[in-house]
Structure formats: structure tokens, C-alpha cells
GUKOL-350371 format. One line per 5 residues: number of its first residue (from 1); their letters; for each residue y, x, z of N, C-alpha, C, O. Coordinates in pm, whole numbers. Example, Ala and Ser with C-alpha at 12.3 -4.5 7.8 and 13.67 -1.06 7.14 Angstrom:
2
1> as> -569 1319 780 -450 1230 780 -330 1320 780 -332 1424 846  -225 1285 708 -106 1367 714 3 1290 787 114 1341 804 .
This chain:
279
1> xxxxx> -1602 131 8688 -1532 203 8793 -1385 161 8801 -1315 160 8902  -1338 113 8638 -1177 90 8664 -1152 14 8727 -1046 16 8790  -1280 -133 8742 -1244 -285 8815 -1269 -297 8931 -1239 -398 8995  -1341 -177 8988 -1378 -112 9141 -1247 -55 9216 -1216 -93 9329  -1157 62 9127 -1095 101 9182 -940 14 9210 -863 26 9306 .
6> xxxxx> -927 -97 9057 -836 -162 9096 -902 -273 9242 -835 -286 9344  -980 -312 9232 -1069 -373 9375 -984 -334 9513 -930 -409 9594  -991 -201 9508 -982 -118 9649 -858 -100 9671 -818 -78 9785  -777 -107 9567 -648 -104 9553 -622 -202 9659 -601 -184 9778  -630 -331 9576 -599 -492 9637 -664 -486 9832 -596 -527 9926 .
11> xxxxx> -808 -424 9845 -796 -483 9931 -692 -359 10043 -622 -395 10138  -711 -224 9997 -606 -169 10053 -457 -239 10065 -436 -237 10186  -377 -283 10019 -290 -305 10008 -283 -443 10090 -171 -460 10138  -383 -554 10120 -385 -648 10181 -406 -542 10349 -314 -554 10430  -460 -499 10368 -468 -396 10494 -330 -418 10579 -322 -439 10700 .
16> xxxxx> -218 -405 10478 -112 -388 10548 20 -483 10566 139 -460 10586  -83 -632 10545 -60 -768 10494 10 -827 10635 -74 -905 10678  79 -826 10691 107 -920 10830 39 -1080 10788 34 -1113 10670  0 -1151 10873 34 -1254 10882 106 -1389 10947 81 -1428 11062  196 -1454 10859 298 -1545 10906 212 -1659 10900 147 -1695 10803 .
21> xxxxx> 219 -1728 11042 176 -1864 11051 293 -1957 11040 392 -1924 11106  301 -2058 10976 360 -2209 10931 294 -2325 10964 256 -2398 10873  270 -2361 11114 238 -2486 11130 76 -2403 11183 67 -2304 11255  -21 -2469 11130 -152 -2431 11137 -211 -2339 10986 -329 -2311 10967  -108 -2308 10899 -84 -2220 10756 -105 -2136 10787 -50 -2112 10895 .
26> xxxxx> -200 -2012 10727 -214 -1902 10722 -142 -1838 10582 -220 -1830 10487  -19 -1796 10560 11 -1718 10446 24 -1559 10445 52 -1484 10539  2 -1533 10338 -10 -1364 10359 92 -1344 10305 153 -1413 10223  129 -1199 10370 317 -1191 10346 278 -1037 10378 177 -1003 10440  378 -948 10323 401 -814 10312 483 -751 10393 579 -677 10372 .
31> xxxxx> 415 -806 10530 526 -720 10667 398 -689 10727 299 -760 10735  422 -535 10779 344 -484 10823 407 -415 10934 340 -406 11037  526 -364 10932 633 -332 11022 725 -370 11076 799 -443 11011  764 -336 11230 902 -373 11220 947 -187 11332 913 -131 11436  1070 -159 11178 1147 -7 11259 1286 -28 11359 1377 -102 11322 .
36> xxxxx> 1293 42 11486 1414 50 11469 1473 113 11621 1412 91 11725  1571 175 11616 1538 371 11647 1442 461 11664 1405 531 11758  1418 450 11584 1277 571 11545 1142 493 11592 1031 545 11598  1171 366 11621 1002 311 11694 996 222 11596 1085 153 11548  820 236 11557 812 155 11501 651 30 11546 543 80 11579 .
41> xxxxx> 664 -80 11539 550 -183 11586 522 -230 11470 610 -274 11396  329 -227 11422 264 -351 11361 269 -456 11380 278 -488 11498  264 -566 11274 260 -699 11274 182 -697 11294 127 -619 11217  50 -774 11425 -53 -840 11339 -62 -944 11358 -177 -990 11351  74 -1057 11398 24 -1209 11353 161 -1254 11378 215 -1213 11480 .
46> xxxxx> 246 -1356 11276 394 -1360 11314 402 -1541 11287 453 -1577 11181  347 -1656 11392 362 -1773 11363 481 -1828 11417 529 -1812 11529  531 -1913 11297 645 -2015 11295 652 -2151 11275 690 -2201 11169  605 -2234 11402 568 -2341 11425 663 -2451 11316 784 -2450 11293  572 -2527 11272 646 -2682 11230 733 -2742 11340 855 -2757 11349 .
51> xxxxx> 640 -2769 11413 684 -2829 11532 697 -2770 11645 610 -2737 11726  844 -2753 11649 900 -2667 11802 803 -2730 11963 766 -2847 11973  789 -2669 12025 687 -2669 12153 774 -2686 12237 884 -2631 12233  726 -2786 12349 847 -2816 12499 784 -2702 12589 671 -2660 12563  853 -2653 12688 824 -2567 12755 713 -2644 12861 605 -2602 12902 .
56> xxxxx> 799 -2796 12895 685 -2862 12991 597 -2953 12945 537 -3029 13020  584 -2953 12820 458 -3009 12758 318 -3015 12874 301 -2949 12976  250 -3099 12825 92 -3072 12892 20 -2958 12853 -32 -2978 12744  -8 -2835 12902 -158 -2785 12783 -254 -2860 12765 -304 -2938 12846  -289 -2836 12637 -410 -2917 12592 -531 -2855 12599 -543 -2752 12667 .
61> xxxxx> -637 -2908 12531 -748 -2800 12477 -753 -2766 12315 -854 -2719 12264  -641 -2792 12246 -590 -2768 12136 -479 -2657 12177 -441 -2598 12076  -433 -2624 12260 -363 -2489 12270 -421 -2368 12266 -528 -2373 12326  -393 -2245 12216 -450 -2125 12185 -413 -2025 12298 -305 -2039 12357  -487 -1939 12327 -410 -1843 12485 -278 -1807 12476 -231 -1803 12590 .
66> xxxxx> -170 -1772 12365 -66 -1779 12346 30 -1910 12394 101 -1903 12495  24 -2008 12325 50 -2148 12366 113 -2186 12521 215 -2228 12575  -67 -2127 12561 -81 -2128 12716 -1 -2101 12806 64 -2171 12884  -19 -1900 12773 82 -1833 12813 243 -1864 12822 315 -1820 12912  283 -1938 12726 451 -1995 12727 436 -2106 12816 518 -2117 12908 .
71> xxxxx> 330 -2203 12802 372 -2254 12903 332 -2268 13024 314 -2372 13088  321 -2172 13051 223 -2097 13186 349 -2013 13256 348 -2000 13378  425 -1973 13199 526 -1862 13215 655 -1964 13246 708 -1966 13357  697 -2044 13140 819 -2133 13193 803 -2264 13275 900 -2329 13313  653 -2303 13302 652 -2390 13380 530 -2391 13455 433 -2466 13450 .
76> xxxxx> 558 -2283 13530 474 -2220 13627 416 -2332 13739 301 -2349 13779  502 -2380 13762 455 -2490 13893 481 -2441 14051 488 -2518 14146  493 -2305 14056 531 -2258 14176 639 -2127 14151 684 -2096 14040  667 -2067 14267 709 -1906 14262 587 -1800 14247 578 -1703 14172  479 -1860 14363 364 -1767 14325 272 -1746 14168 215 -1644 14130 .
81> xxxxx> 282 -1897 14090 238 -1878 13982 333 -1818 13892 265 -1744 13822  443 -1811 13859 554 -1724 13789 505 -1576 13822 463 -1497 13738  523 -1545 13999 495 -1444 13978 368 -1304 13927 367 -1181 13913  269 -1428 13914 178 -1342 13804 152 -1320 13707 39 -1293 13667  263 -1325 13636 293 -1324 13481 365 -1153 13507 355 -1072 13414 .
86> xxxxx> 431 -1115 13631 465 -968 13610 344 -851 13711 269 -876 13806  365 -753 13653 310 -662 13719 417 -615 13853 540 -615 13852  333 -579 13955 401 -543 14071 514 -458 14098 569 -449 14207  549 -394 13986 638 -272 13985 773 -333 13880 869 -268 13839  742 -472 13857 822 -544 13770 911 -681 13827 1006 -749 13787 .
91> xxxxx> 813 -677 13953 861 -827 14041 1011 -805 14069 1062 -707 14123  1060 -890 14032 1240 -911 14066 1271 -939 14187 1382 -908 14227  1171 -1008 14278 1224 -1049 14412 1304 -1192 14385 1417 -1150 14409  1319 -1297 14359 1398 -1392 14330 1332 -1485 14456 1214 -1496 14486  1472 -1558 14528 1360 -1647 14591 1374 -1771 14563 1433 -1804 14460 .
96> xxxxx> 1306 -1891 14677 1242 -1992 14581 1361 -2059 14547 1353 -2139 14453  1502 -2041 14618 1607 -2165 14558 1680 -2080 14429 1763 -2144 14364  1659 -1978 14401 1650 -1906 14302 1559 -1940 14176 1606 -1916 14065  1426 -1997 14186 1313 -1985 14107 1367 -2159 14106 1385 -2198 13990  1381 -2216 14162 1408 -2375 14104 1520 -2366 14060 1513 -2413 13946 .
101> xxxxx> 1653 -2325 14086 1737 -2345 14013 1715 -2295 13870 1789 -2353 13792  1639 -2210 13816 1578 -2157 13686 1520 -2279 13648 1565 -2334 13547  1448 -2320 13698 1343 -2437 13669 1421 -2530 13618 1396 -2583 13510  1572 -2574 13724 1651 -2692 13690 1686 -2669 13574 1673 -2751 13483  1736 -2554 13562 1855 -2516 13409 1781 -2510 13299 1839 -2535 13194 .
106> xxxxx> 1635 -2475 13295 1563 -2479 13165 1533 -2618 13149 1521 -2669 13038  1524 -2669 13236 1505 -2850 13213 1562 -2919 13174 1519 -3020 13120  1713 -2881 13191 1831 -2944 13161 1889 -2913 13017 1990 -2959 12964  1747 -2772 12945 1850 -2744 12850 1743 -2777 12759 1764 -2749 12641  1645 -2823 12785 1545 -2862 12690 1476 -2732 12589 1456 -2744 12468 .
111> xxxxx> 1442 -2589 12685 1369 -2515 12636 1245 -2538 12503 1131 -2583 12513  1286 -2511 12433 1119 -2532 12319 1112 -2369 12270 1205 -2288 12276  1010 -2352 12232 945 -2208 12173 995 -2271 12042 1031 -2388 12044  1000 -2187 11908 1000 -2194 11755 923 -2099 11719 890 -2123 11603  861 -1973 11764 807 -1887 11693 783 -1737 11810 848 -1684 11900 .
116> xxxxx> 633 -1712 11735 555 -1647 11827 514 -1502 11737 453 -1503 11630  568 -1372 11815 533 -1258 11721 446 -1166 11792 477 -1129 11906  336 -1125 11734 202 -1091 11768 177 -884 11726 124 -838 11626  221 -828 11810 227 -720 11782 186 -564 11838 183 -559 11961  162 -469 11785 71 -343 11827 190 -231 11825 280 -235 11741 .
121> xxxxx> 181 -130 11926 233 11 11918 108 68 11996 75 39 12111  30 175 11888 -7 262 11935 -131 178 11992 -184 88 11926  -180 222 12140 -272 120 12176 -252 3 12242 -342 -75 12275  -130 -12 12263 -43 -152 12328 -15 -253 12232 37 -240 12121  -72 -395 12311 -61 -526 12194 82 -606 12291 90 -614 12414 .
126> xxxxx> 161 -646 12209 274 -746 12278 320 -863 12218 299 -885 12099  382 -943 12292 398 -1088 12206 577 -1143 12228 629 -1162 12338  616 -1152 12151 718 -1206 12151 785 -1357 12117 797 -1394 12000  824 -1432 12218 844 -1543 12211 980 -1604 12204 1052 -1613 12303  1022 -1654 12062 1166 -1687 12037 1159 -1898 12077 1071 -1981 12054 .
131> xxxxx> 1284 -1908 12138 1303 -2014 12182 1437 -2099 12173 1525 -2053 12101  1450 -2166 12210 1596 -2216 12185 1615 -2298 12334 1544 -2390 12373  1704 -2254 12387 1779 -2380 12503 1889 -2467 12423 1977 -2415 12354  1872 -2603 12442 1957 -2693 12371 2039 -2747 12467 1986 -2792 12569  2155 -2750 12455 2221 -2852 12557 2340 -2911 12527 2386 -2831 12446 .
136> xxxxx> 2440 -3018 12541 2536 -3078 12508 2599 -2981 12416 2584 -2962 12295  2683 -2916 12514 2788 -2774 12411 2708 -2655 12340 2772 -2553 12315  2601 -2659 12314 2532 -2518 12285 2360 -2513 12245 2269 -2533 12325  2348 -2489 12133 2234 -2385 12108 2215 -2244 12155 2277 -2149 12108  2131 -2235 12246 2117 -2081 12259 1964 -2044 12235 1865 -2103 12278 .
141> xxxxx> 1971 -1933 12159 1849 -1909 12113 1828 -1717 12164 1894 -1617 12137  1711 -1738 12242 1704 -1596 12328 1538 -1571 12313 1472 -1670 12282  1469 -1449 12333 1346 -1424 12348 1312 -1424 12508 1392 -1450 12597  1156 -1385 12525 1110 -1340 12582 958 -1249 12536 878 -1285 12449  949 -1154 12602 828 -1046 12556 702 -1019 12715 705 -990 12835 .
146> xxxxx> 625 -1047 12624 531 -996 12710 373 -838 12614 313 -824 12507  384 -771 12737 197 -689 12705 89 -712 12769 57 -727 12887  17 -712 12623 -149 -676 12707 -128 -615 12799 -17 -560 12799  -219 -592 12920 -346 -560 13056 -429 -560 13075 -496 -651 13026  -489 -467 13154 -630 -490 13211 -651 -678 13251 -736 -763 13226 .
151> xxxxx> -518 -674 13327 -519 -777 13452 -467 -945 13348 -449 -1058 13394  -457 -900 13208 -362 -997 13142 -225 -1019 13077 -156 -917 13088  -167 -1111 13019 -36 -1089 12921 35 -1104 13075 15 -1194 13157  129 -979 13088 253 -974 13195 399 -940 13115 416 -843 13041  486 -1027 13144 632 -997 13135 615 -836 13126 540 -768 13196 .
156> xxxxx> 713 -787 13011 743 -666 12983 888 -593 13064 961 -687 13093  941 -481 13101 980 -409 13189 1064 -380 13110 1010 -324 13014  1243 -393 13091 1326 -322 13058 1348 -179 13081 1378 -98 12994  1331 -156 13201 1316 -44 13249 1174 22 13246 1172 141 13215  1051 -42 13276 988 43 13265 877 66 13135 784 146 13143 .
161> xxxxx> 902 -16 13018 833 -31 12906 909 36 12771 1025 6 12744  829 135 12683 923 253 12616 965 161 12527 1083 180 12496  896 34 12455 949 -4 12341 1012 -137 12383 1015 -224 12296  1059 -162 12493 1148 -271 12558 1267 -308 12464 1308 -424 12460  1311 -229 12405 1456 -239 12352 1406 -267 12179 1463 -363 12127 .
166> xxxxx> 1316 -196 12099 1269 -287 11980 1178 -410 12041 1190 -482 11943  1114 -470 12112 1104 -591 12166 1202 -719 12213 1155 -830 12237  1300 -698 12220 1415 -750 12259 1474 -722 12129 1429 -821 12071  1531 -670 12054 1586 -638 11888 1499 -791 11769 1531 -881 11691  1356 -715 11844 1266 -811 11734 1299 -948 11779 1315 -998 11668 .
171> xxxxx> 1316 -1024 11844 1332 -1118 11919 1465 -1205 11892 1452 -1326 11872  1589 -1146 11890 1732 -1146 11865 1740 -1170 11699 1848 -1203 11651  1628 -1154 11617 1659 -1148 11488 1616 -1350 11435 1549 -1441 11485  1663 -1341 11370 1716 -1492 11294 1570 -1500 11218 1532 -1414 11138  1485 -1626 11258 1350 -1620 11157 1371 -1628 10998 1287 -1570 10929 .
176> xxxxx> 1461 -1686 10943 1477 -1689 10828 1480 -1549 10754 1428 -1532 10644  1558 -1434 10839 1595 -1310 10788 1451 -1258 10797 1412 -1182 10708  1364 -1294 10906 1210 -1193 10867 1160 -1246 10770 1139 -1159 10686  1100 -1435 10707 1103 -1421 10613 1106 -1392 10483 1015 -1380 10401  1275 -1378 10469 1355 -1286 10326 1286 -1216 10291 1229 -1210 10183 .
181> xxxxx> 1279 -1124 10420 1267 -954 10417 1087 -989 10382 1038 -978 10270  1011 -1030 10502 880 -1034 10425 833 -1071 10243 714 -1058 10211  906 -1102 10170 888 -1110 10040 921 -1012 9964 918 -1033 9842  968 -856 10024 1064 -780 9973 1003 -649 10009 969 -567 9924  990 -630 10144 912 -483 10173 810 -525 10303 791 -635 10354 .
186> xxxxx> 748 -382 10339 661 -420 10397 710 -345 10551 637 -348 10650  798 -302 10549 886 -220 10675 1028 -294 10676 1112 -284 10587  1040 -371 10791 1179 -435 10805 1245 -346 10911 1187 -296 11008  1356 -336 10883 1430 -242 10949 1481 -311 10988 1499 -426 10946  1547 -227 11149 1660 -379 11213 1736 -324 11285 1774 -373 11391 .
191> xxxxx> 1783 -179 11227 1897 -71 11292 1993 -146 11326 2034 -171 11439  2052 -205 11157 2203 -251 11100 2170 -409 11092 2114 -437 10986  2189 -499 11163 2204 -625 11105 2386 -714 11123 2488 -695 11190  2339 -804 11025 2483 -847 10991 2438 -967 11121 2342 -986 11195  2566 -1025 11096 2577 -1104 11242 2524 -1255 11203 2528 -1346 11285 .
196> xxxxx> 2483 -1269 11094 2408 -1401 11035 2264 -1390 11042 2192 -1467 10977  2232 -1330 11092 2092 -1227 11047 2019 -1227 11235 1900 -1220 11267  2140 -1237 11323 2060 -1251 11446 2102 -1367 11522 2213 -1420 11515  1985 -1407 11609 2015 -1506 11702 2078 -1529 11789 2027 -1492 11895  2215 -1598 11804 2304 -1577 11937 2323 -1696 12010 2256 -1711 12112 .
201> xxxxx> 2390 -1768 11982 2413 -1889 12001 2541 -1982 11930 2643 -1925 11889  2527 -2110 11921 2584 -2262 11819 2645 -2347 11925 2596 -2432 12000  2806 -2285 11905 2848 -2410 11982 2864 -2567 11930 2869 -2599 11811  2869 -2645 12028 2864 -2824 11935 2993 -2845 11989 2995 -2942 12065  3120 -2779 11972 3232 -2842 12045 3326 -2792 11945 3286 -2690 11888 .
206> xxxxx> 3429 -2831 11912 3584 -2788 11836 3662 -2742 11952 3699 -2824 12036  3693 -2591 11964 3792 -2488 12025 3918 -2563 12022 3978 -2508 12115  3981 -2633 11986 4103 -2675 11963 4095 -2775 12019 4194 -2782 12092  4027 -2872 12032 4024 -3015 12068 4015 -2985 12234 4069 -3061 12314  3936 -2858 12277 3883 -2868 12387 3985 -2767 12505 4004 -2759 12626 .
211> xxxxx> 4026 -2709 12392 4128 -2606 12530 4291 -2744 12525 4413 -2730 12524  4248 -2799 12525 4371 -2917 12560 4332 -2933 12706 4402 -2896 12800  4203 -2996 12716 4202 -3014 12890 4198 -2893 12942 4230 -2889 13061  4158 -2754 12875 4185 -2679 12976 4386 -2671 13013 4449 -2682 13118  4426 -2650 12873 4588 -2685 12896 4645 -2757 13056 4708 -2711 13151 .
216> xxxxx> 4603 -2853 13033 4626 -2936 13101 4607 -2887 13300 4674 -2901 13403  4488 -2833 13266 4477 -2759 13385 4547 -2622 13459 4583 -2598 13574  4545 -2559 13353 4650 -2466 13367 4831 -2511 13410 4891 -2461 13505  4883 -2602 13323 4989 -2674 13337 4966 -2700 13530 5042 -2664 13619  4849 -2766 13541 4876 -2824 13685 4891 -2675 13841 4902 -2701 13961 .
221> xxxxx> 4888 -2574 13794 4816 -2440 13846 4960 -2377 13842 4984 -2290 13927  5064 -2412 13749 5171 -2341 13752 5176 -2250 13629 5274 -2176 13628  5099 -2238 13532 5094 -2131 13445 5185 -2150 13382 5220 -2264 13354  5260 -2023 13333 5383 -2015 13233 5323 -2070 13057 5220 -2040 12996  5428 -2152 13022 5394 -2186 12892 5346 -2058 12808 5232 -2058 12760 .
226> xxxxx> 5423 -1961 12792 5372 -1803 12705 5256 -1789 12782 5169 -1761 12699  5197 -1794 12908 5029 -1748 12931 4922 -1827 12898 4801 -1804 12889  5013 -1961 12874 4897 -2081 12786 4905 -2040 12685 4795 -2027 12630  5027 -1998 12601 5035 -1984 12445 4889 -1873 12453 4776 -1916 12431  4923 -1692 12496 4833 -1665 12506 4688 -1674 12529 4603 -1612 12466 .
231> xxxxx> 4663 -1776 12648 4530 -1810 12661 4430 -1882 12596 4307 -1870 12601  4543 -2002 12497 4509 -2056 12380 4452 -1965 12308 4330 -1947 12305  4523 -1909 12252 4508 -1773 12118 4328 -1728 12184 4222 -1749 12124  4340 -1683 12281 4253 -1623 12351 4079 -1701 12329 3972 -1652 12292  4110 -1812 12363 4009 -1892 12328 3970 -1924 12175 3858 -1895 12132 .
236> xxxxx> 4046 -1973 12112 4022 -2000 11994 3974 -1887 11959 3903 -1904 11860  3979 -1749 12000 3930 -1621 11903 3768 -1637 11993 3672 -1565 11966  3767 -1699 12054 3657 -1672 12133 3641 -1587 12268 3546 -1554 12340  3713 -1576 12268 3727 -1439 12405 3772 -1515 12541 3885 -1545 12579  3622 -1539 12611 3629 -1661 12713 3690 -1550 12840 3792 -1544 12908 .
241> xxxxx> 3539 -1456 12824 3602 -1371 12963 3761 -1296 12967 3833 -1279 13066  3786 -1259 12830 3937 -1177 12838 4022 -1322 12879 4133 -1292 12925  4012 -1388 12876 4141 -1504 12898 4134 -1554 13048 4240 -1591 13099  4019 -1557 13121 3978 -1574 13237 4056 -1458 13374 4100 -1477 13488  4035 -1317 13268 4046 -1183 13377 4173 -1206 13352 4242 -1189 13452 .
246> xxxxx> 4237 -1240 13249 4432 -1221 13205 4480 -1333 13316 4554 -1310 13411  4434 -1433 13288 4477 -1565 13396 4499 -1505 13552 4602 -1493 13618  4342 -1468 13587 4361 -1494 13739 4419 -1337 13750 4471 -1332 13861  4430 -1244 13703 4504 -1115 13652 4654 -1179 13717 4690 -1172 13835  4711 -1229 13627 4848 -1273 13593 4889 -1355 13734 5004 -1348 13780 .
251> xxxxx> 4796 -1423 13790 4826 -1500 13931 4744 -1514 14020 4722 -1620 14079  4673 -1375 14043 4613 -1312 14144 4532 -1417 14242 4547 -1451 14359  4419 -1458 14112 4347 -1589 14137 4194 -1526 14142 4168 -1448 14051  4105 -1547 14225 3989 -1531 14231 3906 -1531 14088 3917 -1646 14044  3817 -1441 13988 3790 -1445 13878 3668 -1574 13916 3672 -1685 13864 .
256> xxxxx> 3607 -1548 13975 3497 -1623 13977 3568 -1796 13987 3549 -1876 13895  3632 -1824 14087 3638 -1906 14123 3729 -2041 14009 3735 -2164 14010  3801 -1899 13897 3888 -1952 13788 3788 -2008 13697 3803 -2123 13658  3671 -1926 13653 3559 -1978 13592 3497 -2116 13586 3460 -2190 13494  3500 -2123 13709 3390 -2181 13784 3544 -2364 13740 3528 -2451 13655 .
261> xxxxx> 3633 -2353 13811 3757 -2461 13750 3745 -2526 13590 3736 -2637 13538  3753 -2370 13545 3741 -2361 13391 3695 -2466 13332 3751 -2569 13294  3525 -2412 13324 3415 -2553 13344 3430 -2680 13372 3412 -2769 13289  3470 -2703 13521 3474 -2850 13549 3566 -2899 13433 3530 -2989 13357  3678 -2840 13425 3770 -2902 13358 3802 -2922 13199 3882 -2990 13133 .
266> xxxxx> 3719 -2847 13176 3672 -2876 13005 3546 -2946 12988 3520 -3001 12880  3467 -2949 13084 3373 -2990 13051 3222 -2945 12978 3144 -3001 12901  3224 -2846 13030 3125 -2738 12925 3142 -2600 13028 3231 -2559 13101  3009 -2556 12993 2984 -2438 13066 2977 -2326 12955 2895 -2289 12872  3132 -2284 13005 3181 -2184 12883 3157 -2055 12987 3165 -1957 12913 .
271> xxxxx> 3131 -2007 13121 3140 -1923 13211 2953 -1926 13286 2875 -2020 13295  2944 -1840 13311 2767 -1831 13358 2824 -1764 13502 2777 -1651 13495  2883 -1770 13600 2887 -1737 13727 2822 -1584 13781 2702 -1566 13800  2894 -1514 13794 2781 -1407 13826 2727 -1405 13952 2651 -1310 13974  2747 -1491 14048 2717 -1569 14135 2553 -1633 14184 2482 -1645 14284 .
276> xxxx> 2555 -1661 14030 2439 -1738 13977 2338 -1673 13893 2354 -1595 13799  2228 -1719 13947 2073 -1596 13871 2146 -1664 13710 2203 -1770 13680  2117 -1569 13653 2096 -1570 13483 1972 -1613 13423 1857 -1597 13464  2025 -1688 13289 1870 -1757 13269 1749 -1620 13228 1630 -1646 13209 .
């Protein structure tokens, strides 16, 4: 009975086993959760590819319905095929020079997936897909989430989906840190994270080297040496938009249109236009 009950133990305790995929690796790992404000989602499958995935890859018949789905979703082939990835009460309305310019900018930034999280609340299954846009000045690494349907995996609803905001949390977190944590407990919490711990984005440029040409531009605009001194400071701390609103603030310059200069003249798209759909 003792080698029975330790038995039941083990396989109880595997019950609440997530599993992390590595490549085509199945390892068993001790995440079973992920908490965070009071919601909490099952793991039940958390793969982290060897090899990062292009968004416009071919599908194969070696791709799995997941696979598919990513690249079914970012390289739709039309507006009408995009738009059946949402449910009707979710459609954004974007139109088509809207839906290609998306198309252009993920192309340009060399979208790949890294890792796919496979997960349950309650009777709802959802998937979360971490990715990276690469481009000259920048790593940016952002999710996207989708749920089960009757009708199929559809884009999930900020607004109208309850666990939208731990879906987007889970997503934002750094794969290495689920990892860690999977060797450690079986509930990862993700109230409090440190800022190494989530995914934001890697610039490839030196702040110093690069606000010279903006200098330079400013100089040609009339700016007072003390609002460069400042705007310098400004940048180097990182603070693109406060130095932007102080500028055209200070000489009652169009914000957008200072941005938009900004850019050309450094060379890098340090400003996202609000002008312009968001990726």
C-alpha cells in the first residue's frame, strides 16, 4: 500500500505539470499557473521554439493548427481573410490602405513568433503568441492573444474579454523569467515584475552619437542653445515624447509634425505618428 500510495502521489503531482515545449522537446516543468489580479489561467502547453518562425513563411504540412493560425493571422493575404480571425463585435473597421500599410511595417520589421502559450480559464482555452519585430534601430518584442469558438481561434477583445489584461501581462513577460520561475513553483505570479523580467523593447543605436543630428536640426529651426542643452538631457534619459511636447511647446510647432522631422533627421523611428494605425 506504501508503494501505491507514494504512486498516486507522483502521478497526482504530475497532474499539475505544465508543459514547456523546446524545439519539438517535450519537458515537464512545474507551472501549472499563471496569477495576477486575482485571475488566475492553467498552463496546458507553453512551447519555446529553437527556431524563431517568419510570419510569411510558407505553411507546411509539418505545421500544427497553432503554427497555422500565426501565420494565417499576420499574413492573411487579404482584409477579408484578417478579418476572420475576429468575431463581429471585435472588428476594428480598418481599411484596406490601413490593412497594407500593417502588412508593409511587419515586413519591414521582419516579424518572427519565439514562443507559443497554450492556456485554460474556467471553460475558455486561449493562446498566446510572443514575437519579436526586428528592425535597424530596434527589437520590439510584443504579444498577441487569441480564444477558442464555436466558429474557431479569434483575436481576443480588450474590451470585451474578462481575462484580456492577464493575457496581455502573460505575453509582456520575458521567456527566460517563466522558465526560472517554472523550476521553483508551480503558480507564477506576475503582479510585481522587475523591469528585466518583461518584454519591451532593445534599442541598436548609442543616444549620444545620435541626438547630434538631431542637434543639428534643431540648430537649423532656431532653437536656443539651453533648449538643446535641455532636449539633449531629455533624450539621453529616454524621454522621446517629453522633449518633443517641450520643443514644439517652446516654439509653437505642430507636435505631430516635429515628430515626424525628428525621424527623418536622425534617422530612426523614435516617434510612431498618431496619425498612423499602430502596429
Amino acid at each position: 500500500m506504501g508503494s501505491l500510495s507514494i504512486l498516486m502521489q507522483i502521478m497526482m503531482k504530475g497532474m499539475i505539470y505544465g508543459l514547456l515545449l523546446v524545439g519539438t522537446q517535450l519537458l515537464a516543468q512545474p507551472v501549472s499557473t499563471f496569477s495576477y489580479k486575482g485571475k488566475t489561467l492553467e498552463v496546458l502547453e507553453y512551447k519555446v521554439l529553437s527556431s524563431p518562425i517568419e510570419f510569411d513563411a510558407p505553411v507546411s504540412d509539418a505545421d500544427d493548427e497553432q503554427i497555422k493560425l500565426f501565420k494565417s493571422y499576420f499574413n492573411p493575404g487579404s482584409l477579408t481573410t484578417y478579418q476572420s480571425h475576429y468575431l463581429p463585435q471585435d472588428w476594428f473597421n480598418p481599411t484596406e490602405d490601413e490593412f497594407l500599410q500593417w502588412q508593409q511595417r511587419i515586413k519591414e520589421k521582419q516579424l518572427t513568433l519565439q514562443s507559443i502559450v497554450h492556456l485554460r480559464h474556467h471553460e475558455d482555452e486561449f493562446l498566446v503568441f510572443q514575437y519579436v519585430l526586428k528592425s535597424a534601430a530596434y527589437d520590439i518584442f510584443q504579444s498577441s492573444e487569441f480564444k477558442r469558438t464555436p466558429s474557431g481561434w479569434k483575436h481576443t477583445s480588450q474590451q470585451n474579454d474578462a481575462v484580456a489584461d492577464v493575457l496581455n501581462r502573460i505575453g509582456s513577460v520575458q521567456i527566460n523569467y517563466y522558465q526560472q520561475q517554472a523550476k521553483q513553483t508551480n503558480t507564477i505570479q506576475l503582479d510585481v515584475l522587475q523591469p528585466d523580467q518583461q518584454r519591451t523593447f532593445v534599442e541598436k543605436f548609442n543616444r549620444t552619437a545620435l541626438f547630434s543630428k538631431i542637434e543639428t536640426m534643431l540648430q537649423d529651426m532656431g532653437v536656443s542653445q539651453v533648449d538643446i542643452d535641455i532636449a539633449r538631457t531629455m533624450f539621453i534619459q529616454k524621454d522621446d515624447l517629453g522633449l518633443a511636447e517641450y520643443i514644439a511647446s517652446q516654439y509653437k510647432l505642430d507636435d505631430i509634425d516635429f515628430m515626424n522631422q525628428v525621424n527623418a533627421a536622425s534617422g530612426v523611428q523614435l516617434y510612431r505618428s498618431s496619425r498612423v494605425q499602430q502596429d
